[in-house]
BAFI-3210 file (N, C-alpha, C; in Angstrom, 3 decimals, decimal comma, padded with zeros to 6 digits):
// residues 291
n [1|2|3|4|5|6|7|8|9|10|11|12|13|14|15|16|17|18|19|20|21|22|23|24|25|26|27|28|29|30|31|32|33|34|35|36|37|38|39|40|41|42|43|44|45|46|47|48|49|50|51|52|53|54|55|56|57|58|59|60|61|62|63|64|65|66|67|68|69|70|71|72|73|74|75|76|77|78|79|80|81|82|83|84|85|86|87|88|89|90|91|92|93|94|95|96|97|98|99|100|101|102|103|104|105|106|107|108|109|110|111|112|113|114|115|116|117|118|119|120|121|122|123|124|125|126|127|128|129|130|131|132|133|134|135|136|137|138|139|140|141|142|143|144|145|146|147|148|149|150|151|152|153|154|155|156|157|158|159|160|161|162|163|164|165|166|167|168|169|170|171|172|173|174|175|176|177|178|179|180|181|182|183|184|185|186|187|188|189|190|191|192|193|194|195|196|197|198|199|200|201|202|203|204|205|206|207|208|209|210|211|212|213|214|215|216|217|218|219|220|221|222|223|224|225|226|227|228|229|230|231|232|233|234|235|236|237|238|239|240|241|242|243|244|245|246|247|248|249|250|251|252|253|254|255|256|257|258|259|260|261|262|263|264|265|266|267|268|269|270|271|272|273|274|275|276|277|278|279|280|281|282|283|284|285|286|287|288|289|290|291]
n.u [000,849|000,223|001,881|-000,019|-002,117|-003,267|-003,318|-001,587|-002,578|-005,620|-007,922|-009,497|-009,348|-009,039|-008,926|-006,477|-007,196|-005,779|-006,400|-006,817|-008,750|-010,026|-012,858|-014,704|-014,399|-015,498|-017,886|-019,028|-019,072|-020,619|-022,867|-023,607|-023,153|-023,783|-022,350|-021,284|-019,433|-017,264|-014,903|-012,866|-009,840|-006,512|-003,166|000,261|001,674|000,327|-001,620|-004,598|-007,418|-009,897|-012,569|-014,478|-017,685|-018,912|-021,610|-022,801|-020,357|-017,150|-015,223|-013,414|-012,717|-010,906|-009,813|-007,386|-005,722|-003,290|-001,716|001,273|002,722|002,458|000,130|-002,336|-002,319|-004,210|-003,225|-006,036|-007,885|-006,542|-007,256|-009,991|-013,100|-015,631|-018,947|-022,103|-024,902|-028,813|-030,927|-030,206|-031,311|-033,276|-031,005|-029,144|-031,371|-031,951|-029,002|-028,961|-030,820|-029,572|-027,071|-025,217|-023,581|-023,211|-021,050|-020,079|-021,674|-025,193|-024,302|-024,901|-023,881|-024,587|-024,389|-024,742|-025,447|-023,596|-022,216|-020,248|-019,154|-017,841|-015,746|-014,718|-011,757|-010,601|-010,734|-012,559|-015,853|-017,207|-020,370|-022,774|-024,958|-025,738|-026,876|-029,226|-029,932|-028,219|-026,661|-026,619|-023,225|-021,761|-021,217|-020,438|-020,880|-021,674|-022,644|-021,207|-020,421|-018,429|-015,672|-013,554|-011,465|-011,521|-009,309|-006,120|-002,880|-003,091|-005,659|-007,726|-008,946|-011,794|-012,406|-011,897|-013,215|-016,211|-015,884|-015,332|-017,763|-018,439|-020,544|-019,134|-016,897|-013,840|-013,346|-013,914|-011,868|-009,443|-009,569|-008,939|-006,115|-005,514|-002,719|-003,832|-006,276|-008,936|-009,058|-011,281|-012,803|-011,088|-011,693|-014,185|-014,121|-012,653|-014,218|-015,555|-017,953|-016,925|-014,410|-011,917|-011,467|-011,004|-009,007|-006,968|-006,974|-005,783|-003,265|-002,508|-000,856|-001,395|-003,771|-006,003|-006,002|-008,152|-009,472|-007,212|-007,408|-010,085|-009,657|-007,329|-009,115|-010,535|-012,574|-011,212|-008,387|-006,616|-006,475|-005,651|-003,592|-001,860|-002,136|-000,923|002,028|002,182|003,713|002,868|002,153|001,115|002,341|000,822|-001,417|000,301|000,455|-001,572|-002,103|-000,132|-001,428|-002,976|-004,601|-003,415|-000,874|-000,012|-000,535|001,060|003,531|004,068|003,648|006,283|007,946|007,660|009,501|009,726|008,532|008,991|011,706|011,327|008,967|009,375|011,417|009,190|008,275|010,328|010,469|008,183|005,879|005,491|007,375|007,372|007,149|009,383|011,507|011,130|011,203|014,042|015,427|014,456|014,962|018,062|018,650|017,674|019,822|021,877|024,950|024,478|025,521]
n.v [-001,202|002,306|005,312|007,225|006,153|005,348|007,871|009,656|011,194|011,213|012,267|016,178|017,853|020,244|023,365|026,330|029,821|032,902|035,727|039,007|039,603|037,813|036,683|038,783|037,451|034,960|035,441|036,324|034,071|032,643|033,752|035,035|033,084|030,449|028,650|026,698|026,307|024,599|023,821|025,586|027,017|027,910|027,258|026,325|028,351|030,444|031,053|031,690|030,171|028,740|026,433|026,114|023,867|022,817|022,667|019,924|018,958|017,503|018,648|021,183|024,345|026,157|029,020|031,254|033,447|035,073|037,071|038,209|037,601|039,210|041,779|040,538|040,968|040,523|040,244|041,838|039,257|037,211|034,925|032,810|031,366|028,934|028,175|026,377|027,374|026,814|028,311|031,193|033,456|033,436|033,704|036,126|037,995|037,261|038,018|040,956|041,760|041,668|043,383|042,770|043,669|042,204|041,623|041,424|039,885|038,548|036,093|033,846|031,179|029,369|026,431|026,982|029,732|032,104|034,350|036,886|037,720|039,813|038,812|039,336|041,044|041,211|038,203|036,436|035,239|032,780|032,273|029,810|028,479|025,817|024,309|021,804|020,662|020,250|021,625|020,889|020,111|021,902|022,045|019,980|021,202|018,846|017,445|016,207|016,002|018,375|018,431|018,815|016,888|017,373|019,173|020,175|020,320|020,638|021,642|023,059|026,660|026,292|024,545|025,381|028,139|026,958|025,399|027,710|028,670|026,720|025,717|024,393|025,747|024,644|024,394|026,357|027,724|026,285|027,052|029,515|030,056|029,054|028,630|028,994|029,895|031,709|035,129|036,562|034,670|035,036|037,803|037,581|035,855|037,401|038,454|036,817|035,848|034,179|034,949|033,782|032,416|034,774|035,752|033,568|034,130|036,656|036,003|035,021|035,200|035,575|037,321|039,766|043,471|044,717|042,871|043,195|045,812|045,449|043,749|045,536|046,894|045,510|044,893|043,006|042,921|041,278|039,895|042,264|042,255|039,887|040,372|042,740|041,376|040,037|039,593|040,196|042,767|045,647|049,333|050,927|050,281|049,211|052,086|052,721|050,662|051,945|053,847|052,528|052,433|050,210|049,165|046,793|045,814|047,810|046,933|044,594|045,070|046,242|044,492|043,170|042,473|042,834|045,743|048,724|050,935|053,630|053,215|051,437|053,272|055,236|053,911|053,024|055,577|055,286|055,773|054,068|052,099|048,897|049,007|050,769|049,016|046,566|047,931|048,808|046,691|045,066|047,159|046,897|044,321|044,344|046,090|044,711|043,696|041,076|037,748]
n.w [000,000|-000,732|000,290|-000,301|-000,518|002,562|004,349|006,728|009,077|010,455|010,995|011,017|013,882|015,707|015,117|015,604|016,861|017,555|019,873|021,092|022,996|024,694|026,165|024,441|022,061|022,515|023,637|020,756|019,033|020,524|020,942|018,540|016,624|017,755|018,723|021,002|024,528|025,479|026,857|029,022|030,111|031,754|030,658|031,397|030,841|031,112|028,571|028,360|027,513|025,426|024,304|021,639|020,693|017,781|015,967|014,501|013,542|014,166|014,571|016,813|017,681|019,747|021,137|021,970|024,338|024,713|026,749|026,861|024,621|022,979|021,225|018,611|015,243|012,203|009,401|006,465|004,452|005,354|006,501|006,748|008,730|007,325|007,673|007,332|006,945|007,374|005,626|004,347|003,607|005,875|007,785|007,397|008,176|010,718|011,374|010,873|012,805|015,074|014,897|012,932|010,621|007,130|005,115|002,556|-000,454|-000,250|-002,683|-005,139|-006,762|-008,427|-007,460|-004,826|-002,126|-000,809|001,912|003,603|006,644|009,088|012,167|015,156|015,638|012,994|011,839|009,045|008,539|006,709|005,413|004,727|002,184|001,326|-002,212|-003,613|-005,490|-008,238|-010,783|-014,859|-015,647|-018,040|-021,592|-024,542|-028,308|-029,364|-027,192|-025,538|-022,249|-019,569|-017,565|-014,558|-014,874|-017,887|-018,441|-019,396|-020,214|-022,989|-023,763|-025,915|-026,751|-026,865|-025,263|-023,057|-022,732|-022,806|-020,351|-018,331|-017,756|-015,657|-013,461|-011,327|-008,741|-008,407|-011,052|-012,428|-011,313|-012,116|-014,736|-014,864|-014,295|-016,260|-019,270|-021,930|-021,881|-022,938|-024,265|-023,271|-021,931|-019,492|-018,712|-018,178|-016,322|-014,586|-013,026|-011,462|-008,689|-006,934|-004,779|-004,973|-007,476|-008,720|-007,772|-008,130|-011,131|-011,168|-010,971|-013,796|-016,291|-019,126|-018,680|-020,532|-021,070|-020,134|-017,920|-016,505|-015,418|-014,222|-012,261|-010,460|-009,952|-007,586|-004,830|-002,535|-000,992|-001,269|-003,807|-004,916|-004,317|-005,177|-008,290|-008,537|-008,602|-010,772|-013,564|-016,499|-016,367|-017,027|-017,667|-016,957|-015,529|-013,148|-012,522|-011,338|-009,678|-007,370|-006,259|-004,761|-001,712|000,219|002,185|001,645|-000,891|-002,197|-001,577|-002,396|-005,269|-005,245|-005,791|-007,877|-010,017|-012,909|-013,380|-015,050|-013,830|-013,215|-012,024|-009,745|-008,184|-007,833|-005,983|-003,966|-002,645|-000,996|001,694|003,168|005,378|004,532|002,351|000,845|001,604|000,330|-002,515|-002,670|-002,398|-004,920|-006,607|-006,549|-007,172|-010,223|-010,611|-010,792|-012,070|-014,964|-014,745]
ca.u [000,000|001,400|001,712|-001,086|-003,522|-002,648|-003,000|-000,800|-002,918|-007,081|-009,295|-008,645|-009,977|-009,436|-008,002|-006,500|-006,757|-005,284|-006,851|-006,414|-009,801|-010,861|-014,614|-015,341|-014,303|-016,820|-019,022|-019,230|-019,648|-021,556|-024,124|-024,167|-022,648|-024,438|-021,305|-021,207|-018,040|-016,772|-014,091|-012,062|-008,955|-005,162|-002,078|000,650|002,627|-000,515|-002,850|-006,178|-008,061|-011,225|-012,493|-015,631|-018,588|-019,315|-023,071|-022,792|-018,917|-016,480|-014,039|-013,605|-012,497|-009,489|-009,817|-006,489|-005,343|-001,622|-000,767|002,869|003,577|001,999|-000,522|-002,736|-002,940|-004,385|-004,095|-007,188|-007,916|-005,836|-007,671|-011,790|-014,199|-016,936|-019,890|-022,974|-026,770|-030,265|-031,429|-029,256|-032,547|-033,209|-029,689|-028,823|-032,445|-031,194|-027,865|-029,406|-031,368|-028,091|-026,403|-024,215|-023,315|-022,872|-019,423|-019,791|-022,677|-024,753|-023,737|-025,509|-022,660|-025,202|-024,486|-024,538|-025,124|-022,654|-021,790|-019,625|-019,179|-016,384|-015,683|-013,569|-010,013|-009,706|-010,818|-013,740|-016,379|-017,786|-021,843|-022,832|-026,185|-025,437|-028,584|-028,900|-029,984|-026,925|-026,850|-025,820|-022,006|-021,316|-021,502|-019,947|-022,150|-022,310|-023,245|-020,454|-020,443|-016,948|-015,430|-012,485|-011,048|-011,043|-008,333|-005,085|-001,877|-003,362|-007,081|-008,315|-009,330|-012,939|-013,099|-011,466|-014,236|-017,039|-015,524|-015,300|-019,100|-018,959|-021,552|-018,225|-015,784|-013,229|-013,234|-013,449|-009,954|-008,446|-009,683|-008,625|-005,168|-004,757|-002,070|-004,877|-007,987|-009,445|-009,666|-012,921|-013,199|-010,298|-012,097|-015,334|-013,248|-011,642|-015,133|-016,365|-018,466|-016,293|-012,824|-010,696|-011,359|-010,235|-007,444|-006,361|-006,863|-004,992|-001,848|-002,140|000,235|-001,841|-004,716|-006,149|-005,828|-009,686|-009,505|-005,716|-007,845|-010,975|-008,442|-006,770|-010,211|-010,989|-012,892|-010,238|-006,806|-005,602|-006,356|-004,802|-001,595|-001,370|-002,059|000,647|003,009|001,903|004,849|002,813|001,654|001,554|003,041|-000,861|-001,865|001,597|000,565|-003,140|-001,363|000,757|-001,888|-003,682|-004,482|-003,129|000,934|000,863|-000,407|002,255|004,782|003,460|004,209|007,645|008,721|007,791|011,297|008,990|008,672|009,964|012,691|010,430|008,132|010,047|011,727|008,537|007,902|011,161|009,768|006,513|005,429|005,447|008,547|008,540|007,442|010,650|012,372|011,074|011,737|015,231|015,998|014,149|016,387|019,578|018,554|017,716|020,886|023,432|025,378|024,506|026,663]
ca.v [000,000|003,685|006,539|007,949|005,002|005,618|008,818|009,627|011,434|010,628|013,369|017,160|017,917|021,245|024,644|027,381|031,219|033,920|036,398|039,965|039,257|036,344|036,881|039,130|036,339|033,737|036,421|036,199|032,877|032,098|034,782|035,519|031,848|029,821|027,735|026,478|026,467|023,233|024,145|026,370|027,011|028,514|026,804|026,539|028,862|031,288|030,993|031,459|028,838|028,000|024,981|025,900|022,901|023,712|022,447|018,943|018,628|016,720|019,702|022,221|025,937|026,836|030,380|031,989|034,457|035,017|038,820|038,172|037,174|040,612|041,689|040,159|041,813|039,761|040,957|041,178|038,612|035,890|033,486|032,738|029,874|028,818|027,563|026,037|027,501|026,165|029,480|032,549|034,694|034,034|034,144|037,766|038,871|037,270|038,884|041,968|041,966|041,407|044,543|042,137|043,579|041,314|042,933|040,894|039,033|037,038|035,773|032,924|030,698|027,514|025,090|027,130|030,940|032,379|035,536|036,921|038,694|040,209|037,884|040,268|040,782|041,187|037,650|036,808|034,384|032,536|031,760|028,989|027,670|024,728|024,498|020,476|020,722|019,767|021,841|020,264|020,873|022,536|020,512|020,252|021,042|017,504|016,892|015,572|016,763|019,008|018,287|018,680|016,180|017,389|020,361|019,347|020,828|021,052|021,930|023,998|027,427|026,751|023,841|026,001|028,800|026,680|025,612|029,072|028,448|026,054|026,078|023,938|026,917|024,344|024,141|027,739|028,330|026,024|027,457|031,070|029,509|028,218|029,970|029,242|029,933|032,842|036,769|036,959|034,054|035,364|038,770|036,856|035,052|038,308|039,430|036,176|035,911|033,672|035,529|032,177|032,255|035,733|035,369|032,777|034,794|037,462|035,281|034,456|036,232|036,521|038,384|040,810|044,232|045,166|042,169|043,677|046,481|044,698|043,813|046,853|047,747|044,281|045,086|042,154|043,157|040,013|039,894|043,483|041,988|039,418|041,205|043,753|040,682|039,393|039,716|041,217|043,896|047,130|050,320|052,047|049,664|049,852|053,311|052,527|050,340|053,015|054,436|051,828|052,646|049,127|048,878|045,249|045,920|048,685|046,102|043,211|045,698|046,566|042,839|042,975|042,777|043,198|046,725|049,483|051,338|054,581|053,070|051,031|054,560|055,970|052,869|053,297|056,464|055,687|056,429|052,978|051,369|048,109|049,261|051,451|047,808|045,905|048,526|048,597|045,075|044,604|047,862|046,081|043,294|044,682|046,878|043,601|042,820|039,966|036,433]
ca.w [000,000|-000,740|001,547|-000,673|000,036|003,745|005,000|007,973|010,182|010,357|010,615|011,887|015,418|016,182|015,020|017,051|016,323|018,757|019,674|021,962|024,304|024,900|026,082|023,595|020,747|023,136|023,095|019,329|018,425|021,415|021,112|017,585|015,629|018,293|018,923|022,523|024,850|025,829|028,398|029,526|031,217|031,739|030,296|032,461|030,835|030,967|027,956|028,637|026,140|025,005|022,897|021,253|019,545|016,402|015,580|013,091|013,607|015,338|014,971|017,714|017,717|019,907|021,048|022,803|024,598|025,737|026,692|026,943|023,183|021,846|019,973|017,656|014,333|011,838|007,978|005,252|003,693|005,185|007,241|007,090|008,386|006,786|008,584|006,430|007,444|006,172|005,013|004,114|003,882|007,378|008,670|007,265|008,797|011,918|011,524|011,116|013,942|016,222|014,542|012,497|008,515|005,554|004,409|001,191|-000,810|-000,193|-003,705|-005,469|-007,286|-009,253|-006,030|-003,101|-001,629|000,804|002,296|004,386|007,909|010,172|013,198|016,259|015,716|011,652|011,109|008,753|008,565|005,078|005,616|002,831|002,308|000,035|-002,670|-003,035|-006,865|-008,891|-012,337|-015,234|-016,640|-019,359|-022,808|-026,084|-029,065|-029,506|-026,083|-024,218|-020,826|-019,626|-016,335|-014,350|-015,559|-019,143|-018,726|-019,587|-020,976|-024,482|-023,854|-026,246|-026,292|-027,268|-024,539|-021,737|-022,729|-022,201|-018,818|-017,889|-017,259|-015,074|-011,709|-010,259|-008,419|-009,035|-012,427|-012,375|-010,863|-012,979|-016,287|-014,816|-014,414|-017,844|-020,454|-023,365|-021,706|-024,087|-023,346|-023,006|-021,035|-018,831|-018,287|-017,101|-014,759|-013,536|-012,369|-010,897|-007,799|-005,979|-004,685|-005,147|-008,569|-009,387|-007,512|-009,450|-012,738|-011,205|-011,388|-015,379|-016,976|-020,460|-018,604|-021,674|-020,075|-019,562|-016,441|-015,240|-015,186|-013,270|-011,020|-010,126|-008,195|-006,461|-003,278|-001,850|-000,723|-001,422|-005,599|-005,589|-004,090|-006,627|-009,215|-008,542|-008,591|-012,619|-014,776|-017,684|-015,751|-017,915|-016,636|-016,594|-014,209|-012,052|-011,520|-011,015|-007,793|-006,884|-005,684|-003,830|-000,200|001,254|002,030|000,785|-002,318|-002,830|-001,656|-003,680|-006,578|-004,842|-005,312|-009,187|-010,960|-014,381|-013,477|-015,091|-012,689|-012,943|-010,889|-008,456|-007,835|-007,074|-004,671|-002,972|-001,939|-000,430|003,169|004,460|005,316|004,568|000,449|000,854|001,340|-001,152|-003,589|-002,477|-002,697|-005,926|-007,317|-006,584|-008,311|-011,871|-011,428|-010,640|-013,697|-015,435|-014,811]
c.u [000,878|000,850|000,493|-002,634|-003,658|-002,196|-002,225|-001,625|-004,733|-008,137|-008,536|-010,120|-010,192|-008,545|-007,630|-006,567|-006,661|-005,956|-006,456|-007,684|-010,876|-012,273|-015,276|-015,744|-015,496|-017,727|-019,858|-020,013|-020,442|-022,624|-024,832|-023,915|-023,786|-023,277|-021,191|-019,767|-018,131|-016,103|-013,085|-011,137|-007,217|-004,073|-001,186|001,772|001,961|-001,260|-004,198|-006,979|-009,440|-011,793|-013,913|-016,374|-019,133|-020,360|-022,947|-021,526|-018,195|-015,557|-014,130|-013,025|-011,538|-009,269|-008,652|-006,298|-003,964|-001,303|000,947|003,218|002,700|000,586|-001,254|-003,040|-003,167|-004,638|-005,476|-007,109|-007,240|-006,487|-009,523|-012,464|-015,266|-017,831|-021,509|-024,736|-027,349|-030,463|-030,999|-030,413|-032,415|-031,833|-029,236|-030,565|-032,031|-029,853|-028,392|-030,187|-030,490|-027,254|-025,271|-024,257|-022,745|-021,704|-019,628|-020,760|-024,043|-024,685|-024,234|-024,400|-023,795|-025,694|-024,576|-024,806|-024,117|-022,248|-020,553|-019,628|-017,827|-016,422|-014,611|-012,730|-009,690|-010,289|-012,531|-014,853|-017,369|-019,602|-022,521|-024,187|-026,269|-027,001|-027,788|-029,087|-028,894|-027,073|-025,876|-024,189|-022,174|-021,046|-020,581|-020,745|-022,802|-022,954|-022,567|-020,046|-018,952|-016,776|-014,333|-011,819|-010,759|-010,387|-007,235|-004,139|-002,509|-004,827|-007,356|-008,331|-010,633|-013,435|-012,852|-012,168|-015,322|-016,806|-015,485|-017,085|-019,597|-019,896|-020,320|-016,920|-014,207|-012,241|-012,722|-012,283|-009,015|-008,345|-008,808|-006,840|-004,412|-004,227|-003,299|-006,180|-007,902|-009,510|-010,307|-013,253|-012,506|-011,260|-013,342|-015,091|-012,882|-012,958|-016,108|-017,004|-017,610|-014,750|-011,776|-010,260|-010,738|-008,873|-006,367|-006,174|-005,626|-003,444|-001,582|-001,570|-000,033|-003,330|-005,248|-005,894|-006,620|-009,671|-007,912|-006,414|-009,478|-010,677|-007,827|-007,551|-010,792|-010,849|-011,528|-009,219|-005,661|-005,335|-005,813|-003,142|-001,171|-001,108|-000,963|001,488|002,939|003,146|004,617|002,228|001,650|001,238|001,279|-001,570|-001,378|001,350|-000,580|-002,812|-000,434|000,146|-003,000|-003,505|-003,832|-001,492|001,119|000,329|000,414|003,426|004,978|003,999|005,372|008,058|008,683|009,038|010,978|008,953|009,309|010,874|012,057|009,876|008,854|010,926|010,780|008,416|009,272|011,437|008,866|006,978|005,517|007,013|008,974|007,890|008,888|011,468|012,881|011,284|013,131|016,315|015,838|014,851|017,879|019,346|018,651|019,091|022,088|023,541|024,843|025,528|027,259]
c.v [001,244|004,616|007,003|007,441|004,826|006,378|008,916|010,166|011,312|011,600|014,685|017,174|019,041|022,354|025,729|028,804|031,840|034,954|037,471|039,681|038,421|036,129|037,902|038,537|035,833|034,636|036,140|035,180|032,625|032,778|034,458|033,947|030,772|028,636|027,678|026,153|025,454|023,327|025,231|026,542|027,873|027,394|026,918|027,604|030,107|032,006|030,917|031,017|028,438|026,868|025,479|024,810|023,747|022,337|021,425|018,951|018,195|017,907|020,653|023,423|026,270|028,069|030,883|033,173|034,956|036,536|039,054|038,266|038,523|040,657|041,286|040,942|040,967|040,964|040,617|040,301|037,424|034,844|033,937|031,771|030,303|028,024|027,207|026,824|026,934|027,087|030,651|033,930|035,181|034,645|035,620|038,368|038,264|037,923|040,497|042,873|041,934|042,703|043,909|042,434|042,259|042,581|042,258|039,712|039,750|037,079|034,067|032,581|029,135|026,494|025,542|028,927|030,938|034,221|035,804|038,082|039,060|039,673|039,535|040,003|040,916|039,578|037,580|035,225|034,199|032,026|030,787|028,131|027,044|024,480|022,958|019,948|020,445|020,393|021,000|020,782|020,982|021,269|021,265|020,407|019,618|016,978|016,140|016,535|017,045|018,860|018,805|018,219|016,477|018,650|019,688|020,645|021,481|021,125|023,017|025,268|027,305|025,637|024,827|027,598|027,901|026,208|026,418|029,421|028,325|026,339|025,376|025,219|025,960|024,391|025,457|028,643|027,763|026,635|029,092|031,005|029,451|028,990|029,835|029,331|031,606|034,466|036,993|036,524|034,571|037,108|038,666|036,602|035,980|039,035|038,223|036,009|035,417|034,609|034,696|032,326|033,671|036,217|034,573|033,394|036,363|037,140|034,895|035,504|036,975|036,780|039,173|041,829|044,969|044,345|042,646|045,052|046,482|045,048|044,151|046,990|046,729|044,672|044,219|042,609|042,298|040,018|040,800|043,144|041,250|039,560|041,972|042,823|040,278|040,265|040,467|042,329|045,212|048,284|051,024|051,020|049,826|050,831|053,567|051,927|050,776|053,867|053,594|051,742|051,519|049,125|048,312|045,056|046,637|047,472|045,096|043,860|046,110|045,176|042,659|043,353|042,859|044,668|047,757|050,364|052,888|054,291|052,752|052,443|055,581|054,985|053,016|055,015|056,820|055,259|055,243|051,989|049,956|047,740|049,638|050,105|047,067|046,487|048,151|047,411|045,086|045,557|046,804|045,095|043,422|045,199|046,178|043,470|041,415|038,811|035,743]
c.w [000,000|000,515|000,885|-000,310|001,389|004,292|006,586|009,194|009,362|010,387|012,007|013,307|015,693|015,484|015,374|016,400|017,639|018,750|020,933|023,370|023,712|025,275|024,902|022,058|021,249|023,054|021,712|019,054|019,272|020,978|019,259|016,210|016,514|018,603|020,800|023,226|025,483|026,920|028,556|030,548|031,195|031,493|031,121|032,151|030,658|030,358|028,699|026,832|026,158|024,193|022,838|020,393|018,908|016,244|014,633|012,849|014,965|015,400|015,307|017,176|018,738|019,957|022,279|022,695|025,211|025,405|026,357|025,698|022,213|021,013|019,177|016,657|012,961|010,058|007,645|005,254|004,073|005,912|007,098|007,553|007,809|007,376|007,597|007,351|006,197|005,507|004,946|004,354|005,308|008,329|008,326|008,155|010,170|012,252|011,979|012,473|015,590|015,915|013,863|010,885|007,815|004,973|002,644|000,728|-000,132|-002,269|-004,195|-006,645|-008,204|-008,135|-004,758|-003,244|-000,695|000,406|003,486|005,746|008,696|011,769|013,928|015,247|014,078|011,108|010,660|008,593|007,658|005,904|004,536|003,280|000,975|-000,934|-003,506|-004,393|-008,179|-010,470|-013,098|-015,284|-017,750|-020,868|-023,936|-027,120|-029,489|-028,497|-025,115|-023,135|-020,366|-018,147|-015,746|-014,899|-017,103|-019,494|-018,625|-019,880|-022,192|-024,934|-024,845|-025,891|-026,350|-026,348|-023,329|-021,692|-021,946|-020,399|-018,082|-017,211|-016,112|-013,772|-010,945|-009,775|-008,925|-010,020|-012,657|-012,346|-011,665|-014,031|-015,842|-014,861|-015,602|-018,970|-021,758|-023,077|-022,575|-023,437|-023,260|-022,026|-019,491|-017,872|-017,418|-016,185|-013,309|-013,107|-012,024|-009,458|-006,543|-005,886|-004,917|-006,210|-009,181|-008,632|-008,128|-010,676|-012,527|-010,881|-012,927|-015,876|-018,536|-020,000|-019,579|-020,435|-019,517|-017,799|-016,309|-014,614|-013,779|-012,072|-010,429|-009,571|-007,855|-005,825|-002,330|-002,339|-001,624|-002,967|-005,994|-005,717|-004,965|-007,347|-009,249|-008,417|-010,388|-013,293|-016,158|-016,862|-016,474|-016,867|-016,404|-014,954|-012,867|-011,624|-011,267|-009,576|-007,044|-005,876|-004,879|-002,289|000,719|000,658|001,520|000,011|-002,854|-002,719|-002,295|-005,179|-006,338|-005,331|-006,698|-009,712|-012,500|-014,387|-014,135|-014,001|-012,451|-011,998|-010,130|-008,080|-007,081|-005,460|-003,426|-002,430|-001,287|001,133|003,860|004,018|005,058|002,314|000,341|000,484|000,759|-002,461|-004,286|-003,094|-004,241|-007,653|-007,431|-007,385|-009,701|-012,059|-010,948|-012,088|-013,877|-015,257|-016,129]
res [x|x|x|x|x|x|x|x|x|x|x|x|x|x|x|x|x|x|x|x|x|x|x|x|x|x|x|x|x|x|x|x|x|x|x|x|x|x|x|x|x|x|x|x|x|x|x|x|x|x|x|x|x|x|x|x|x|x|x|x|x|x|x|x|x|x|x|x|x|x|x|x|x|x|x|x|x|x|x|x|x|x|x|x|x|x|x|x|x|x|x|x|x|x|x|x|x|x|x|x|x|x|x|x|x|x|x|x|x|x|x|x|x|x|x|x|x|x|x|x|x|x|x|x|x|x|x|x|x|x|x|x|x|x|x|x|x|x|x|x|x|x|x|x|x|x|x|x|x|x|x|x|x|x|x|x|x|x|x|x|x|x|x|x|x|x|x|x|x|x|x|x|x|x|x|x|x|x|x|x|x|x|x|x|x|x|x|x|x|x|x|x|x|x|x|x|x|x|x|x|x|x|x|x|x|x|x|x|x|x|x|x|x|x|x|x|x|x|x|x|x|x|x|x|x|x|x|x|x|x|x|x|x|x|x|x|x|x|x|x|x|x|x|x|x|x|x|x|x|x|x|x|x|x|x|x|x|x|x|x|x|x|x|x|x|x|x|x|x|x|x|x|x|x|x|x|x|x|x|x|x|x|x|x|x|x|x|x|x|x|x]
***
């Protein structure tokens, strides 16, 4: 039997996030997630810890607090759960009624709604009310049905369009991925519902430049930062994220060695120090001799 047929470890249990105050997290989920607290107690090296049940799972929640080790500051965009409800309707009119905003959605994707909310502390929390209906996939004019499975190396452009369709998110990310998925299809992509998926597209390097443009004003932090990393990047854009209010999208575009040296010049002039850095560095680099 292979290591692959024989996973090493068996199912997850629990996951921890840190946080600055600790009843106001339990607060949260307790009050407003409905997640119940299991136990509680002090570490001996003076965590204060929580284990919250999560509703139709074996896997707990893990809520700390340790003053000593600083701080919690948790970027955008980097960590979310997702928690499934029956009815999205009701749950935003129950949200609402708690004083709890929908920062984003809700958003109807083929197989599922979900939205999202702001948990304490910076992190955020996905809401998904799975719809149980299964649309078809996407077809060939002849009628053969398009899957995962049928992207490859040498897919087409006129199969890796219709994939561009798909109701699977999946599929979605791969096609946004792919050096021959189509510019059209690519620009769809770069304005799809799900954030995964245009994240993904904002790593393809033959983007057309209507979606680099898209992409330049993604509500999410995170697709800007990418984006300001893409290798074709044209200089109109560069100075479209020059001016983007978040550091680590300026620095994300500090780290581009595609750049022209105009810009990275302006970047190793901006207001936050650790753009200044990455400028720096990413100067020296272009201006080492060649080996």
């Amino acid at each position: 039997m292979s290591f692959s047929d024989k996973p090493l470890v068996k199912k997850l249990l629990h996951t921890r996030m840190r946080v600055n105050d600790l009843d106001r997290t339990i607060r949260f989920y307790r009050d407003i997630l409905g997640l119940r607290v299991s136990r509680t107690f002090t570490s001996p090296r003076g965590s204060r810890i929580a284990y919250l049940w999560i509703p139709g799972s074996d896997v707990e929640l893990e809520i700390t607090e340790f003053e000593a080790s600083g701080p919690v500051n948790v970027p955008p965009d980097l960590v979310h759960l997702a928690f499934e409800v029956s009815n999205m309707d009701e749950t935003i009119d129950r949200l609402a009624s708690l004083n709890v905003p929908v920062t984003d959605g809700p958003t109807h994707t083929g197989h599922s709604i979900f939205a999202f909310i702001d948990a304490p502390e910076g992190y955020e929390i996905e809401l998904i009310q799975p719809l149980h209906t299964a649309p078809a996939p996407p077809a060939l004019p002849g009628g053969e049905e398009l899957e995962l499975g049928s992207i490859g190396p040498d897919s087409s452009p006129e199969i890796l369009s219709e994939l561009s369709k798909s109701h699977d998110r999946w599929v979605r990310e791969t096609v946004a991925g792919h050096p021959a998925t189509p510019p059209e299809a690519l620009l769809t992509l770069s304005m799809d519902p799900d954030p995964l998926v245009r994240e993904v597209a904002a790593q393809n390097p033959f983007l057309p430049e209507e979606a680099f443009q898209v992409l330049s004003r993604d509500p999410k932090e995170v697709i800007r930062s990418v984006l300001a990393k893409n290798i074709s990047l044209s200089e109109e854009i560069a100075r479209t994220l020059l001016s983007d209010p978040s550091p680590w999208v300026r620095e994300s575009l500090a780290w581009n060695e595609a750049l022209p040296v105009g810009i990275l010049d302006i970047l190793h002039k901006d207001e936050h120090p650790v753009v200044r850095s990455a400028a720096t560095f990413t100067l020296s680099e272009k201006n080492r001799p060649a080996k």
